[in-house]
C-alpha positions in Angstrom: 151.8 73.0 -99.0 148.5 71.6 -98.3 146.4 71.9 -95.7 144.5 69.2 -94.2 140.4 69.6 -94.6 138.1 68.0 -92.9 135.4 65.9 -95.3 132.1 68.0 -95.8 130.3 65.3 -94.2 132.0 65.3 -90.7 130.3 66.2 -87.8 133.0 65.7 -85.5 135.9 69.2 -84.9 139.3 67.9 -84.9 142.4 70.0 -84.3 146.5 68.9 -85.8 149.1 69.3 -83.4 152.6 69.1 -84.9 155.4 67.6 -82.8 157.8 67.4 -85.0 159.2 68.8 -88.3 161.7 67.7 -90.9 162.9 69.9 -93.3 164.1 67.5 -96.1 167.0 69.1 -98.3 167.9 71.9 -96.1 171.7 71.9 -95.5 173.3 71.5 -92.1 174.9 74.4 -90.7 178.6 74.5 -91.0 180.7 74.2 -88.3 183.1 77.6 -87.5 180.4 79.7 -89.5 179.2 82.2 -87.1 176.4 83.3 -89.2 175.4 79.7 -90.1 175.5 78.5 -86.8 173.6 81.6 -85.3 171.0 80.8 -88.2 170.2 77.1 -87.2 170.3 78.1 -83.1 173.4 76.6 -82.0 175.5 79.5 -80.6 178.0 77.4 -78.4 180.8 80.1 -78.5 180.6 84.6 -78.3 183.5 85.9 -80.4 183.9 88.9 -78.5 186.1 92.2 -80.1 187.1 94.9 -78.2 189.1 97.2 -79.6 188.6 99.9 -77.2 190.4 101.6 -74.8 189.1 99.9 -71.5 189.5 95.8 -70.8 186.0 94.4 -70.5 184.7 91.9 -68.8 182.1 90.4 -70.5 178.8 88.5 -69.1 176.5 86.4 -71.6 173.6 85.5 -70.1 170.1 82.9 -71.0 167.4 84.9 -72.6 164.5 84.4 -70.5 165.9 83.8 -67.7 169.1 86.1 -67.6 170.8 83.1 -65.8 174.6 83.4 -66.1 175.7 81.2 -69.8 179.5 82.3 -69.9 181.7 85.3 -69.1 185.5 86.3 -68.9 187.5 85.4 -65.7 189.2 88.8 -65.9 189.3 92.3 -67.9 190.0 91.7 -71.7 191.1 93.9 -74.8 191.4 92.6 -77.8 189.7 89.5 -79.9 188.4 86.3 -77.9 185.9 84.3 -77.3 183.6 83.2 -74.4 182.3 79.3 -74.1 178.5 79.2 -73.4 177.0 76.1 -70.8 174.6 75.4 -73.1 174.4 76.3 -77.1 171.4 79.3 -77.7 169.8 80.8 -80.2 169.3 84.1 -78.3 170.8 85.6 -75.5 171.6 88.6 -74.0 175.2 90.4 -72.6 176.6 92.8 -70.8 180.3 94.2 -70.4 182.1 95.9 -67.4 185.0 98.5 -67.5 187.4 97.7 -64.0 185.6 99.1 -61.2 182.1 99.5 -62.7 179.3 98.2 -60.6 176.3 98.5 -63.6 177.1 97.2 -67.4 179.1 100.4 -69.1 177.1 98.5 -72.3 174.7 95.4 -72.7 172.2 94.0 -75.7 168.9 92.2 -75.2 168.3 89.2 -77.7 171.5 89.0 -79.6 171.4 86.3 -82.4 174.9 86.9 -83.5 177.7 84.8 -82.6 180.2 87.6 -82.4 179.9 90.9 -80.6 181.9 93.9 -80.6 181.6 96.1 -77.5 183.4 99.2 -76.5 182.8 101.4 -73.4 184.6 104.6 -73.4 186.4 106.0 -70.3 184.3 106.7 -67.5 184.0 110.5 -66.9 185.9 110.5 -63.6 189.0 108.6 -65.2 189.5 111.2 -67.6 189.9 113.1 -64.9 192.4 111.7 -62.2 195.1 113.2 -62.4 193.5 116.8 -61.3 191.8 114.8 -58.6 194.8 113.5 -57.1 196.4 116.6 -57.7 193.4 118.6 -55.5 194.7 116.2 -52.7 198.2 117.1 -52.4 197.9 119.9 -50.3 201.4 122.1 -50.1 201.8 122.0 -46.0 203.1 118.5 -46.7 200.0 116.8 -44.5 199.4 113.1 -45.5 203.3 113.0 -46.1 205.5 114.4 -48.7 204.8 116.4 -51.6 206.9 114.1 -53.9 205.3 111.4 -53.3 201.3 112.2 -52.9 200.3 111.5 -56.7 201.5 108.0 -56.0 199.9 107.3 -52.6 196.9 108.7 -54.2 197.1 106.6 -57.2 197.5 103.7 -54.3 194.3 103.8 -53.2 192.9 103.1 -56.9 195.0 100.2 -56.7 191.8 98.0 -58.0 191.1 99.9 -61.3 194.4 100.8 -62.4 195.4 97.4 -62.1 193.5 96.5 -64.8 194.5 99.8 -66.3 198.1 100.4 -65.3 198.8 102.4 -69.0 195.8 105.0 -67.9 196.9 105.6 -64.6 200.9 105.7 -65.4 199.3 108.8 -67.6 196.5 110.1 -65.3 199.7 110.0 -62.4 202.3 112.0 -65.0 199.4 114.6 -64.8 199.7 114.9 -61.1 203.0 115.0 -61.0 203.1 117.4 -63.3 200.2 119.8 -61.7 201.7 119.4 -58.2 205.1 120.4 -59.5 203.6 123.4 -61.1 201.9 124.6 -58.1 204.8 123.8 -55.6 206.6 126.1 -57.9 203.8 128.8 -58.1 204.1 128.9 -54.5 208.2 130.2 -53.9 207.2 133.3 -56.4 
C-alpha cells in the first residue's frame, strides 16, 4: 500500500483524513453464521446455552454505555436466543439465578454471537431443606408438625417457582429430618 508523500519542494504541512474505506474483494458475511457475523460487527441475535442446573435470566447490554440491548422475559434453561435493539460488535452480559439481586456470572466485551453461561446453586439452596427443618420446632408453634416444611417452603414461593424440581427435593429433605426428629423424640 502506498503512502502518500508530500513533494520535496513543499513548504506547506498537510495532514489525510480518511472517511471512508472500501475493502474491494472481501466477501460479505454470511447470514446464520455466528462467527462470520460476529467477525464483520453485526451481532443482531445472542444464542444463549445453558445447560445448567439453575434457569437464567439473561441481560445483554451496549458496551460503553451498559445501556440495556436485549434480555429474557423470564428464567430460561436450555438453548435460545435473545434479539438485540440494535446489531453490535461488542457488548457485554450478565445472567441471574431466581432470586439473585447481583449477576451469579457476567462478561465484559464479548464478540461472540453465542454464549454459554452456567451459575451453580447458590450456597444457601443447597441447603434448604435443614433450614426449614431448624424451623419446625416440636411444640407444634406456627401450626402443625406435618405441615411446617411446606409452609416454610411457602414463603420461598418466588424462587422455587422458578425452581419447583429443587425445592420438591430440598422439601423431601425436611420432611424427612422433621420426621426423624419427631421420632427421636418418643424414645
Amino acid at each position: 500500500m502506498k503512502q502518500p508523500k508530500a513533494p520535496a519542494n513543499a513548504k506547506v504541512d498537510f495532514k489525510l483524513d480518511i472517511k471512508t474505506v472500501n475493502f474491494v474483494g472481501a466477501p460479505a458475511p454470511a447470514q446464520g453464521n455466528a462467527a462470520a457475523t460476529a467477525a464483520a460487527g453485526t451481532i443482531k441475535t445472542v444464542h444463549v446455552d445453558n445447560n445448567g442446573k439453575m434457569p437464567l435470566k439473561v441481560v445483554i447490554l451496549q458496551e460503553q454505555k451498559f445501556s440495556e440491548l436485549g434480555r429474557t422475559p423470564d428464567f430460561k434453561k436450555g438453548s435460545f436466543d435473545v434479539d438485540l435493539k440494535t446489531p453490535v460488535a461488542k457488548y457485554h452480559w450478565e445472567v441471574f439465578r431466581p432470586g439473585d439481586l447481583e449477576p451469579c456470572m457476567k462478561k465484559r466485551d464479548e464478540t461472540s454471537a453465542s454464549i454459554s453461561p452456567k451459575c451453580d446453586l447458590p450456597s444457601g439452596l443447597k441447603s434448604f431443606g435443614q433450614q426449614w427443618a431448624g424451623k419446625c420446632v416440636p411444640t407444634g408453634a406456627g401450626g402443625p408438625m406435618a405441615t411446617c416444611c411446606a409452609r416454610q417452603r411457602t414463603t420461598m414461593a418466588l424462587i422455587c417457582k422458578d425452581i419447583a424440581d429443587i425445592c420438591d427435593d430440598e422439601q423431601k429433605i425436611c420432611d424427612g429430618l422433621v420426621e426423624k426428629s419427631a421420632g427421636a423424640g418418643k424414645r
